[in-house]
C-alpha positions in Angstrom: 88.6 114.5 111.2 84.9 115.0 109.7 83.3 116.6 112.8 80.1 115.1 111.5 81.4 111.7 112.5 82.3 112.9 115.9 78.7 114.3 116.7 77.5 111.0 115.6 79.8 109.0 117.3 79.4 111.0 120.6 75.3 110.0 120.9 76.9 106.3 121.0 79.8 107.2 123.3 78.6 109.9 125.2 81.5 110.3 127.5 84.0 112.4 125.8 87.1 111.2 127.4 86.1 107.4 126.3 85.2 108.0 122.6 88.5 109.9 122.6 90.2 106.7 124.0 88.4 104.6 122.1 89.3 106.9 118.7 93.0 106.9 119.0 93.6 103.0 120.1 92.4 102.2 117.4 93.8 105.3 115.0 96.8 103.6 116.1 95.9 100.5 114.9 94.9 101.4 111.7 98.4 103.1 111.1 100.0 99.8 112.3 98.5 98.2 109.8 95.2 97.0 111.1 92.6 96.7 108.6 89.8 98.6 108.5 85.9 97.0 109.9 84.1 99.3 107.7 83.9 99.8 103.9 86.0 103.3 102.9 86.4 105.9 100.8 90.4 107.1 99.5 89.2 110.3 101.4 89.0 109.2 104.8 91.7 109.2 107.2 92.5 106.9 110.0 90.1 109.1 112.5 87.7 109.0 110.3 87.5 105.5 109.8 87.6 104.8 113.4 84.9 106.9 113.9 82.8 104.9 111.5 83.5 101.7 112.9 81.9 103.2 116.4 79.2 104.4 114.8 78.8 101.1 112.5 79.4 99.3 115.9 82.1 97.5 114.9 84.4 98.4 117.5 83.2 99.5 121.5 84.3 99.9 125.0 84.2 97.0 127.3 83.3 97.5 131.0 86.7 96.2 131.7 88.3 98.6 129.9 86.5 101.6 131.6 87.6 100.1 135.6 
């Protein structure tokens, strides 16, 4: 996991328990098959990607899914 992306991705989601929430749904996703929201690279893994799509905002917590 680039920890670059995880700086920038926790100024968007500054709670640290949500962004890590937020990261592995949909890490597990991507491994299911999901395809990716975000252009990549044959570098990045699934965390990475995920992280991109926060920062991107392609993908974000809904005030339902924090109650």
């Amino acid at each position: 996991m680039n920890s670059l992306l995880v700086e920038e991705a926790s100024t968007i989601v500054t709670e640290p328990n949500l962004l890590i929430t937020l990261v592995s749904q949909r890490v597990k996703e991507l491994a299911q098959g999901a395809s990716p929201l975000v252009q990549t690279l044959p570098s990045m893994t699934t965390a990475d990607i995920a992280l991109t799509e926060v920062i991107q905002g392609k993908i974000r917590i809904l005030a339902e899914d924090m109650a």
